[in-house]
C-alpha positions in Angstrom: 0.0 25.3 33.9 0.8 21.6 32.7 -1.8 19.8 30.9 -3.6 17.0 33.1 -3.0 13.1 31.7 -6.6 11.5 30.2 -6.0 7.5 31.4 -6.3 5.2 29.8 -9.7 4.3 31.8 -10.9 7.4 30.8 -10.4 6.4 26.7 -12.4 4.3 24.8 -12.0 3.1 21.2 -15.2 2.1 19.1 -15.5 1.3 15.4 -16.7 4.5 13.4 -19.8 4.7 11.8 -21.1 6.4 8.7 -22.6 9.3 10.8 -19.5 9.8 12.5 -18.5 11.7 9.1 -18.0 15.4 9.3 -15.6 15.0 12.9 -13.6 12.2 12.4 -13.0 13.6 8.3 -12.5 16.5 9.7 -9.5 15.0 11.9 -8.3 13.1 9.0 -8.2 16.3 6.8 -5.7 17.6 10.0 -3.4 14.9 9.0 -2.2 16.5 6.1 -3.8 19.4 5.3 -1.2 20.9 3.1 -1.8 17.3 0.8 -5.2 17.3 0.8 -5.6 21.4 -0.4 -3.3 20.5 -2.8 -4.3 17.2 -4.1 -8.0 15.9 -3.0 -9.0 19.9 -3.4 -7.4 20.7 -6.0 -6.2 23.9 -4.1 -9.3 24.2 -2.3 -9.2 23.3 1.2 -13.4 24.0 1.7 -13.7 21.5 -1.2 -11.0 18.9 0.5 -12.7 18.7 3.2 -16.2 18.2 1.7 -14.7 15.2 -0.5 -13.5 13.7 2.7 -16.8 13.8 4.5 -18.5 12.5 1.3 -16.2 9.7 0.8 -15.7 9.1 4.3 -19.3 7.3 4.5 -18.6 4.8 1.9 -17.3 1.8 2.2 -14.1 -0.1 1.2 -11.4 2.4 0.8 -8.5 3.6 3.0 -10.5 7.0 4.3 -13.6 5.3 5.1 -15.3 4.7 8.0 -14.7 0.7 7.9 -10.6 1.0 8.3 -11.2 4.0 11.4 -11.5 3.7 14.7 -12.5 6.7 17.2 -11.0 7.6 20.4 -13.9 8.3 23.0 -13.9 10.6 26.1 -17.0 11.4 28.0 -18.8 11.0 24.9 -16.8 12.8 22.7 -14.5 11.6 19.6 -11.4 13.3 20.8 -8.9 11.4 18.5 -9.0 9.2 14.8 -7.0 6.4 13.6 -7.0 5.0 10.4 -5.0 1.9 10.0 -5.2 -1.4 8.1 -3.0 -4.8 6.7 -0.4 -4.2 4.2 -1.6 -6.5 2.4 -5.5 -4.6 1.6 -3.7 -1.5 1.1 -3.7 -1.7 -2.8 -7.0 -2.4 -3.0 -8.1 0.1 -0.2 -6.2 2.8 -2.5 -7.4 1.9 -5.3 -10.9 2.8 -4.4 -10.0 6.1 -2.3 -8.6 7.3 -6.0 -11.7 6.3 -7.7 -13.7 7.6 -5.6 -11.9 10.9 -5.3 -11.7 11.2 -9.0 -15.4 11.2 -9.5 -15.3 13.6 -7.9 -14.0 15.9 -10.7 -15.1 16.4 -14.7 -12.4 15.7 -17.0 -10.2 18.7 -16.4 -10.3 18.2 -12.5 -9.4 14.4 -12.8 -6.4 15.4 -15.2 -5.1 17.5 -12.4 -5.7 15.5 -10.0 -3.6 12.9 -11.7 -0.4 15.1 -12.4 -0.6 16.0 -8.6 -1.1 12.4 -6.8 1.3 11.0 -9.5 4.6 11.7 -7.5 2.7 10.6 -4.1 2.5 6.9 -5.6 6.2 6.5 -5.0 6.0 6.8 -0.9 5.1 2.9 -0.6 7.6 0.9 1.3 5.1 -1.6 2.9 6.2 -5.1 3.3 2.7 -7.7 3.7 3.1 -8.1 7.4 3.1 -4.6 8.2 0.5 -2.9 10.0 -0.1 0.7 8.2 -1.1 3.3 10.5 -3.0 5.6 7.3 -4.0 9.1 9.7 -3.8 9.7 13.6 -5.1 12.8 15.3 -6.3 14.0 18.5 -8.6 16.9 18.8 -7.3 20.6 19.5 -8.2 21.3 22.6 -7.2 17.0 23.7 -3.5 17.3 22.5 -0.7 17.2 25.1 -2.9 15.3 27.6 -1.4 11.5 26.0 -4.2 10.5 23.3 -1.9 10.2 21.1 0.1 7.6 22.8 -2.5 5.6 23.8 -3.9 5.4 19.7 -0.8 4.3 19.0 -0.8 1.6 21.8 -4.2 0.7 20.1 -3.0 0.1 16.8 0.1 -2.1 18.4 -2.8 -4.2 19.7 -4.5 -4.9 16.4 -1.2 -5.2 14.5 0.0 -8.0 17.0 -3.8 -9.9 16.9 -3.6 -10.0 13.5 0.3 -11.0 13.7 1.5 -8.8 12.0 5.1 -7.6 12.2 5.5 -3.9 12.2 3.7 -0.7 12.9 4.4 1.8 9.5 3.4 5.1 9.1 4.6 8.2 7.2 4.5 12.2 8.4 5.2 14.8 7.1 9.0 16.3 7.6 7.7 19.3 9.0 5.3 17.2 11.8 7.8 17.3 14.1 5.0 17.2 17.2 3.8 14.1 15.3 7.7 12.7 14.9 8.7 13.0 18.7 5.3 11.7 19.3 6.2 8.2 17.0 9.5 8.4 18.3 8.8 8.3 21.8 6.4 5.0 21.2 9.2 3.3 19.6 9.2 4.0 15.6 12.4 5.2 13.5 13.2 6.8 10.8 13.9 4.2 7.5 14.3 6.5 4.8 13.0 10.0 3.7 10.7 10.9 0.7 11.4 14.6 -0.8 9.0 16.7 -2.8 10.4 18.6 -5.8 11.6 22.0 -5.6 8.8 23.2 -7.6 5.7 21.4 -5.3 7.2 22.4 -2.0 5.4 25.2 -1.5 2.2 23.5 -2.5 2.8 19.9 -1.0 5.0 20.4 1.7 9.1 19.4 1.8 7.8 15.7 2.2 7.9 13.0 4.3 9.7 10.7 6.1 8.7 6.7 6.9 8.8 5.0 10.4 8.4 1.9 11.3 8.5 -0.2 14.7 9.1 -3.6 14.9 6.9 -5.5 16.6 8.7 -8.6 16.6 11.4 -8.2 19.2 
């Protein structure tokens, strides 16, 4: 049985809000699971996704609730999207590690270290870009065109703000998530590899899109 369209005067996007916390963390965490286990939860996807909801209701970082907006149906979040300037992002990560880091005792933050390190490499932002951080759509919401019409969202904000391109990174196994960016327009601009010896931990890696807004 094919899956029945939601229209787009059936979505709605709102801000979210601090009590907003365990769903739309919880759809973050689906972004990339494998990378949060590995790295936020230091193995431990239970503790992952308690960080996230923590950290989630505080402000000025890149997982928080101030840089997320929620796709609505009927009343219910059925999709996240956490996007922001180029040009914040440093700052925005800079806090998201912080805060993660407290997170831990000495030990913990030591690990946590070695394992983000290698992740700090994956930035090929220019200042007009427009970084789309983490899209999801529920389970149970996929297939119906949520996750078009987030994207279509996030073209509007990049282009009020002026901004020149849409970026975004997924994983090279995502290919759901890649047709999905493909079919709104993004390509591939160059691929990020894990090493051999943190595949099996953090995934093969990723590749980054981009579509240009300016043509």
């Amino acid at each position: 049985m094919a899956k029945v369209t939601i229209k787009p005067t059936e979505l709605s996007f709102r801000p979210a809000r601090p009590e907003d916390a365990k769903v739309a963390s919880g759809l973050i965490y689906e972004t990339f699971p494998q990378v949060a286990t590995f790295t936020i939860g230091l193995g431990s996807e239970a503790r992952a996704r308690a960080i996230l909801e923590k950290i989630f209701r505080m402000p000025g970082h890149r997982l928080s609730f101030e840089e997320t907006s929620l796709a609505i149906h009927r009343g219910r979040i059925v999709g996240v999207l956490v996007a922001y300037p180029a040009s914040r992002l440093a700052k925005l990560d800079r806090r998201a590690d912080r805060l993660v880091l407290k997170q831990y005792r000495l030990r913990g933050k030591i690990a946590l270290v070695v394992r983000t390190w290698p992740l700090l490499f994956m930035k090929n932002v220019k200042r007009r870009d427009y970084v789309i951080g983490n899209l999801a759509v529920k389970q149970g919401y996929r297939g119906k065109g949520i996750g078009g019409q987030i994207l279509a969202q996030a073209e509007e904000k990049a282009k009020e703000a002026g901004l020149k391109r849409l970026v975004l990174r997924v994983a090279i196994e995502n290919k759901v998530a890649k047709a999905l960016y493909e079919s709104a327009g993004f390509k591939t601009t160059a691929m990020y590899l894990e090493s051999n010896r943190r595949v099996k931990m953090a995934g093969a890696g990723y590749r980054w899109m981009v579509k240009d807004l300016s043509q």
